[in-house]
Each structure stands twice: as C-alpha cells, then as structure tokens.
NUNUFI-918497 format. One line per 3 residues: number of its first residue (from 1); their letters; for each residue x, y, z of C-alpha. Coordinates in steps of 0.02 Angstrom, whole numbers, plus 50000, padded with zeros to 5 digits. Example, Ala and Ser with C-alpha at 12.3 -4.5 7.8 and 13.67 -1.06 7.14 Angstrom:
1	as	50615:49775:50390 ~ 50684:49947:50357
This chain:
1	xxx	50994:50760:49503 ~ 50880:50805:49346 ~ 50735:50906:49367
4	xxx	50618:50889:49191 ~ 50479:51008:49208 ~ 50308:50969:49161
7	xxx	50228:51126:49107 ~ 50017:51117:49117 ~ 49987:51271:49210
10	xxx	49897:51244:49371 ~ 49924:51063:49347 ~ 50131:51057:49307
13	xxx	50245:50952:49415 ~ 50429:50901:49409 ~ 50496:50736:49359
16	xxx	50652:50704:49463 ~ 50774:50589:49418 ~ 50919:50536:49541
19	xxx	51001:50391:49586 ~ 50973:50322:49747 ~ 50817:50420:49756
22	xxx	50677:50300:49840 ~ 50795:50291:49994 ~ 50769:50468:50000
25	xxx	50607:50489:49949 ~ 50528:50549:50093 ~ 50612:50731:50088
28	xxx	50507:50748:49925 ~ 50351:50661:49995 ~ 50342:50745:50156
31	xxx	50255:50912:50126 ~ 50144:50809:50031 ~ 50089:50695:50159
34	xxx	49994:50831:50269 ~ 50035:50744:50443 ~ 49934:50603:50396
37	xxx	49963:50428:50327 ~ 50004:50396:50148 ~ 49931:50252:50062
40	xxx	50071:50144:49935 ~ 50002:50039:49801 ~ 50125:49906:49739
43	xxx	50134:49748:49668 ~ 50207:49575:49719 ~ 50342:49608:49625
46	xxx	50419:49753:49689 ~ 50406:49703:49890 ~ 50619:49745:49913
49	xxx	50581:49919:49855 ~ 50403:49950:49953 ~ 50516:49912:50123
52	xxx	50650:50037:50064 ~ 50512:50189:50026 ~ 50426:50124:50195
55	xxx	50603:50135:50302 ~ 50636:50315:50219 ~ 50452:50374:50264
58	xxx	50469:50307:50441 ~ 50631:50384:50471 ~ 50545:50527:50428
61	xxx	50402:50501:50552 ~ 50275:50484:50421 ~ 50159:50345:50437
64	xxx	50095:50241:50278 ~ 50008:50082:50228 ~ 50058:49979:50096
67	xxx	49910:49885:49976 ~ 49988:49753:49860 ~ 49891:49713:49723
70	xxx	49957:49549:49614 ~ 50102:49599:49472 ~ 50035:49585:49270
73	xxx	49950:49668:49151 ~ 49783:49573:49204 ~ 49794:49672:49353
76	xxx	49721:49846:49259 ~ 49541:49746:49266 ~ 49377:49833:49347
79	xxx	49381:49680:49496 ~ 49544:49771:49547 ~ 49494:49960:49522
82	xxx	49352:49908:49626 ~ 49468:49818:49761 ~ 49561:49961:49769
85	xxx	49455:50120:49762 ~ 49369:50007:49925 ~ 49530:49990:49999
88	xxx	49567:50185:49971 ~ 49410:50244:50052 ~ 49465:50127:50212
91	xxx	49619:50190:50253 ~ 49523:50383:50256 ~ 49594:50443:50092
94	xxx	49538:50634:50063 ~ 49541:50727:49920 ~ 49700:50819:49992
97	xxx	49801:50683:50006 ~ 49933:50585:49896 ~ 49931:50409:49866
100	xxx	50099:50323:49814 ~ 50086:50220:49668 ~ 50262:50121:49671
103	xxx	50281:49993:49496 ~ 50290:49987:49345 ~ 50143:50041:49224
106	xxx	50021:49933:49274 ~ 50015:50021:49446 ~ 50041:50185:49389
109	xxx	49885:50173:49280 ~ 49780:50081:49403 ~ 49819:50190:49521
112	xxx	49799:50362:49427 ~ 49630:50295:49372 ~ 49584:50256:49532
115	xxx	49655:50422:49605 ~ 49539:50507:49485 ~ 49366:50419:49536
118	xxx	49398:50428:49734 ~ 49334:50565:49798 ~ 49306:50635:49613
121	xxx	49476:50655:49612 ~ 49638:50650:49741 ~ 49816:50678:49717
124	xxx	49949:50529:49678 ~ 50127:50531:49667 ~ 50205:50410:49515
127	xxx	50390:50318:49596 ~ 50392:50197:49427 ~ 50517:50039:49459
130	xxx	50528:49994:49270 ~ 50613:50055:49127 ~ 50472:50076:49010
133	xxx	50364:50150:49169 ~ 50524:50264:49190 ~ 50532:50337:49020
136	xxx	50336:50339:48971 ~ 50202:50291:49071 ~ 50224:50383:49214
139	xxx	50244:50553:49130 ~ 50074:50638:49045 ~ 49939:50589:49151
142	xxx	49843:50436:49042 ~ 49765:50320:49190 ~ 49669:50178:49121
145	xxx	49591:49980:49147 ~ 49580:49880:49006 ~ 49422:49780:48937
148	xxx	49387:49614:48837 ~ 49359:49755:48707 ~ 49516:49796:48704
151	xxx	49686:49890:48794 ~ 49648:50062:48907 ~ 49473:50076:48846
154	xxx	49420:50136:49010 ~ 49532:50296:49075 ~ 49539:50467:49111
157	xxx	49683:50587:49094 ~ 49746:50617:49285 ~ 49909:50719:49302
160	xxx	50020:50652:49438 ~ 50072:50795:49569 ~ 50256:50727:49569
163	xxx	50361:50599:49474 ~ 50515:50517:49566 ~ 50647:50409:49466
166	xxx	50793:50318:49526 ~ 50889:50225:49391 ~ 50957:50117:49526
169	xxx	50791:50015:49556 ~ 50827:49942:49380 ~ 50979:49858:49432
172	xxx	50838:49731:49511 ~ 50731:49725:49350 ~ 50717:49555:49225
175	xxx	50819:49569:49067 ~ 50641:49548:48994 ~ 50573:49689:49075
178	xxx	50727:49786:49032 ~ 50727:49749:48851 ~ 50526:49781:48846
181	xxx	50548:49951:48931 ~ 50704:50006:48801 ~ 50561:49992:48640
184	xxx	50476:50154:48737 ~ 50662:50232:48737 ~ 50691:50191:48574
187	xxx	50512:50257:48503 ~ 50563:50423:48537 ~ 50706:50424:48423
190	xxx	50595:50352:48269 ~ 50456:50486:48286 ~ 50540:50637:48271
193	xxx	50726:50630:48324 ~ 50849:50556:48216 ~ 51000:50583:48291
196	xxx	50952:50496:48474 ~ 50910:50355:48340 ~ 51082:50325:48307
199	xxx	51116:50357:48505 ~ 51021:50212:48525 ~ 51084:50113:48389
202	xxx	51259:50158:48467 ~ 51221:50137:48655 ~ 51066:50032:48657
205	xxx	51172:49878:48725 ~ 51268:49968:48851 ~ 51087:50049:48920
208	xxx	51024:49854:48929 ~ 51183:49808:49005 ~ 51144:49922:49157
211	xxx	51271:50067:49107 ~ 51230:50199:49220 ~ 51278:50332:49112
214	xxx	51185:50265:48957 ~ 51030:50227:49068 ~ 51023:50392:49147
217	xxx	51064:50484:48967 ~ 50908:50398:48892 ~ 50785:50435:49026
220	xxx	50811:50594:49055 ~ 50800:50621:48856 ~ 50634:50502:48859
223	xxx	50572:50608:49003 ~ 50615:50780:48905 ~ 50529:50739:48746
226	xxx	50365:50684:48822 ~ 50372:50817:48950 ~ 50377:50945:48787
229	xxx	50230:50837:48696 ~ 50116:50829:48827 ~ 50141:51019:48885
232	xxx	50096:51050:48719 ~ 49949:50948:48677 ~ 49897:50870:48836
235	xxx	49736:50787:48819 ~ 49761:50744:48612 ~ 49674:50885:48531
238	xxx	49788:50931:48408 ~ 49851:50788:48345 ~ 50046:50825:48433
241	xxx	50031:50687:48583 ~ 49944:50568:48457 ~ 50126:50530:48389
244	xxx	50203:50449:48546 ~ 50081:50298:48519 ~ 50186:50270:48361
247	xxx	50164:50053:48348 ~ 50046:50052:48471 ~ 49902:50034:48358
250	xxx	49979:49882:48293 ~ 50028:49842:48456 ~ 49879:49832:48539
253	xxx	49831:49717:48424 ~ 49926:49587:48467 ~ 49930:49618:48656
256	xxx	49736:49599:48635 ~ 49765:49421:48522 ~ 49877:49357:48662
259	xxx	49740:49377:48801 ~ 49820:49528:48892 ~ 49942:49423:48994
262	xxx	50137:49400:49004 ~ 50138:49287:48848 ~ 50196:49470:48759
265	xxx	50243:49606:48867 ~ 50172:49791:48816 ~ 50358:49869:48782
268	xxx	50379:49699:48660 ~ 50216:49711:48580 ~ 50246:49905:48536
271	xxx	50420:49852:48474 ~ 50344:49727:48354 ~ 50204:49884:48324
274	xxx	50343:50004:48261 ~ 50422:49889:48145 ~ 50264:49843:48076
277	xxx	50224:50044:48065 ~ 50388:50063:47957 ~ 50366:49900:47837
280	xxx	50183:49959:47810 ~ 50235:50119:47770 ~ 50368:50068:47649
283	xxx	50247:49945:47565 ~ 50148:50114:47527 ~ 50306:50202:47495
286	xxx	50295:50313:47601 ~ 50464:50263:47693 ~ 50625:50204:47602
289	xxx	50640:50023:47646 ~ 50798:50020:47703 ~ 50735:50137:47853
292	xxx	50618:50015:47892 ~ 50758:49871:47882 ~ 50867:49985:47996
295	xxx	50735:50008:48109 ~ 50693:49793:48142 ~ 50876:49754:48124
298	xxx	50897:49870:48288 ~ 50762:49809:48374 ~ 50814:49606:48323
301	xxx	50982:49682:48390 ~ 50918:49721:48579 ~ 50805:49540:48574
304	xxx	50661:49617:48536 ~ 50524:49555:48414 ~ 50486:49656:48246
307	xxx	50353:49545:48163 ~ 50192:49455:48210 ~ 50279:49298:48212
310	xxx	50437:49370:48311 ~ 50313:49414:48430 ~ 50254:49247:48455
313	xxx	50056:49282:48390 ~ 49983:49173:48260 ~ 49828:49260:48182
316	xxx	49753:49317:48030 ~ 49788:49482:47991 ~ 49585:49517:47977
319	xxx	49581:49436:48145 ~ 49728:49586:48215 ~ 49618:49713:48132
322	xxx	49449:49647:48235 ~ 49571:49689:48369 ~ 49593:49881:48298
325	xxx	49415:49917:48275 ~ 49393:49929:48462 ~ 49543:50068:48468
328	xxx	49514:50209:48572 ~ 49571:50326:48427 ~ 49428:50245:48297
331	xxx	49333:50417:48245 ~ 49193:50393:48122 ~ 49230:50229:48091
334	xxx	49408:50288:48023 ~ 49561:50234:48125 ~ 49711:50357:48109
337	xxx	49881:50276:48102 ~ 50066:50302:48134 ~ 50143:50301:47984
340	xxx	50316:50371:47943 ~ 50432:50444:47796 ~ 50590:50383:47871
343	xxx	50676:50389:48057 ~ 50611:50545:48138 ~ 50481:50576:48039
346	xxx	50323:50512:48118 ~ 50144:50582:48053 ~ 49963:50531:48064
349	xxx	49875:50474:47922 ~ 49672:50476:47935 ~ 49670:50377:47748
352	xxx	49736:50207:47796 ~ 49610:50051:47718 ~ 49575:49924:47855
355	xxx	49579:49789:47726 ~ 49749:49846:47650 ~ 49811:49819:47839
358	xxx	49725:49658:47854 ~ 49807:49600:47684 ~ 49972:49659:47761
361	xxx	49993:49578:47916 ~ 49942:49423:47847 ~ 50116:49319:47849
364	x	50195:49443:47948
C-alpha cells in the first residue's frame, strides 16, 4: 500500500493506492458512512466494479444505492447535474455524509460539482477506474460541467475527503482509454521532471501493456507530484498549479471542435495539446526542436496523436483559437499559455499573440 498525502490543512486527505483495493474498500469507507446509506455514482461502463464496491460494503453491513448515470464526456452537462443533485436530495443526502463517485473523470467531476451545490456542500469520496482519472483528475479538487462555450466552464474547487486507487481495475480498461490516460502520466515528466521523462520513454510500453510494476511506479509518482502542486497552490493563485494544464489549452481546443464526444478522448486531445505546446514553442525558439521532436516521437510511440490532424480535427487554426477565447484562464482579454524551454521546463507566458497561434496551427 501507498499512502500520498494531500496536505491543505483542514481540508488534507490521503490518496491510497493498493491493489485489490475496491474489494476492500469498505474498511476505508466505513467510518465515513455514519450508520447510514451511502449513495455511488457510476456510469454504464463500470457496472462489474459497482457490484464489487457494493458486495464489500454489504459484507460490511453498510447499506448503499447505486445511481448510474450514462458513460462519456457529454455526461458533465447541466441536464445531468440537475438529474443528479435531484437524485441526491432523494435518497436523504446530508451535509455529513459521503457520496461515492466510482469512474473515471467524468464522474469524479460531476460528482464533486454536484457534492459542492447539495446542501452547499457535502463530502464525496473519489474510487477513479481509469488511468488518466487515477493519476490526475481525481487528485486536487477541480469539479466541473462543461458548456457549448467551452470545456469545465462551470466548476468549483471541491476537495475530496478520501481518494482510493486500485491499479487492478485497469486490467478491465480499453487500450484506448489506457493510452488516453498515459498522456496525463506522461505530462508530468515534460513540465518539470526530466528524468521520469526518460522513465516514460523507457517504460511507457510496459505501463500500457498492464505491467504491474510500471503501472503502480507511475501512479504513485503522478499522484506525488500533483499532491505537492496542489498543496502548494491549491486554488491557482500563484501561478504553480497553472502548469499541470500544460497542452490543455490547445487541447481544449480541439475537444471543443470535435463536439465534446468520444470522436477524441480528453487524455488524446491533451496529448496532441503538449506536442503542439513544444512545436509552438520551438517555432518561437524558445525550445530546441529536437525536444519538441523527442517529445511527439514518444507520444506517436504509445499511439497517441501529436498534431491537429493526428488527432483527427480538421479546422482552421483561427477557428481552434475561437475555441480558446472562451478558456477559463482568459484574463483581460490575454490568454496565458504553456510554453516550455525543453523537457522539464514548463513556464507560463502571459505574451503569446492569438493570431501568431492561429497562423500556427493552421496545417498542423
């Protein structure tokens, strides 16, 4: 077992990582269930692991109720943070109590956001079931729904009480959904940590292949190096936690241009966002360019995309930066960007001309 501490004062929690831990979840869940029922989100696509965390809770005499809510990214919509919040409120939830949000990112977000709206505000446990889920999203406390406007417009930041991850519910998980999780593993080495760069470059394969040793290795590192961003900038003040949405800017983008839906997958879109972070930045030369090769030739390596095209979007490159406008980040009408000087060395840079993006991406 690996305990990764989340430091935030009143507000810290442990991430625990075992395998084989959802069939024995309940010894973690039980002093938070109170004597009373706990309510499990899920999706459609994780029913073989809601029956296991259902059998260990009943075992251990605590009741629960499962709400399944359809599997995709057009699932984190206000029709279903409405459906939910209503279906909260009927099973009794109290401010108190824990609800179990068991998926991948999707449900982890939905149901943070909606954990932080019921009541004005209850408790939630994160048990993620996919490798990107597993090594990001459920660590740091970002709940959100996204809009026509554009990806996790609509949020607040709501710390989980508890984190549970077992490695072994990946043995179940597509090859898709593997390789779109691993661009969230790999991010961490290209922001500020060369040498689990060339980790990944070294063990990426045998992580995708289902290693056990590889897979737990790289998310308990993943799980580390957030834990240590987010204790130290939590809510994005100082700039610190700004750097793990390295490629998402350029990411977002194209999940936005493909409609939100499974056409591109987040984990491949912020793959295809990083790569495009590194040419951009060697175009300004700010990067060596053979960095930036390194960095798609890895990522072409794995199957995942590292261009526009690769990514299976066909747009304008003004059209991508409509897309960007919308960002969350946009601060007096000036969009800060991930840019880098080479592996590890990630920075934000409030000087970036929309246009010179716009003339970038076009033929990417």
């Amino acid at each position: 077992m690996t305990i990764v501490p989340v430091a935030l004062g009143d507000r810290s929690y442990d991430v625990v990582i075992e395998r084989g831990l959802l069939g024995r979840a309940a010894e973690h869940l039980a002093p938070l269930a109170r004597g009373r029922s706990m309510a499990i989100v899920a999706d459609a696509n994780v029913a073989r692991h809601l029956v296991a965390l259902e059998g260990t809770l009943a075992a251990a005499g605590i009741a629960s109720e499962a709400i399944v809510l359809p599997a995709g990214e057009s699932t984190k919509s206000w029709g279903h943070l409405k459906a939910l919040a209503d279906r909260l409120l009927a099973h009794g939830v109290e401010r108190g109590d824990h609800v179990v949000a068991l998926g991948g990112g999707v449900i982890g977000d939905l149901v943070g956001f909606a954990c932080s709206i019921v009541k004005r505000g209850c408790g939630f446990v994160q048990v993620p079931t996919t490798l990107l889920a597993q090594v990001d999203s459920s660590v740091g406390g970002k709940t959100a729904i996204n809009t026509r406007a554009g990806k996790n417009l609509i949020g607040a930041f709501h710390q989980p009480v508890l984190v549970l991850i077992d490695p072994d519910v990946l043995d179940t998980l597509p090859a898709r959904e593997q390789r779109a999780g691993y661009a969230e593993v790999v991010k961490y080495g290209l922001i500020d940590d060369f040498p689990f760069f060339e980790w990944c470059e070294a063990n990426g394969a045998k992580l995708l292949a289902g290693d056990p040793a590889a897979r737990e290795h790289a998310i308990a590192h993943a799980v580390a190096a957030k834990a240590r961003i987010v204790a130290e900038d939590e809510r994005e003040t100082t700039g610190k936690r700004a750097l793990l949405n390295l490629g998402h800017t350029f990411g977002h983008a194209l999940e936005a241009e493909a409609g939100f839906s499974d056409k591109l997958l987040h984990g491949e879109a912020v793959a295809a966002g990083m790569a495009l972070a590194f040419a951009y930045s060697a175009r300004r030369e700010l990067c060596p360019r053979q960095d930036a090769e390194r960095v798609a030739a890895h990522l072409r390596a794995v199957g995942l995309p590292d261009s526009v095209a690769a990514a299976g979007i066909i747009a304008s490159g003004a059209a991508l930066v409509d897309h960007m406008r919308h960002d969350k980040k946009m601060d007096a009408g000036t969009l800060p960007f991930l840019l880098t000087r080479g592996i590890g060395r990630t920075f934000l840079d409030h000087s970036v001309d929309l246009a010179d993006v716009a003339e970038f991406l076009d033929g990417r």
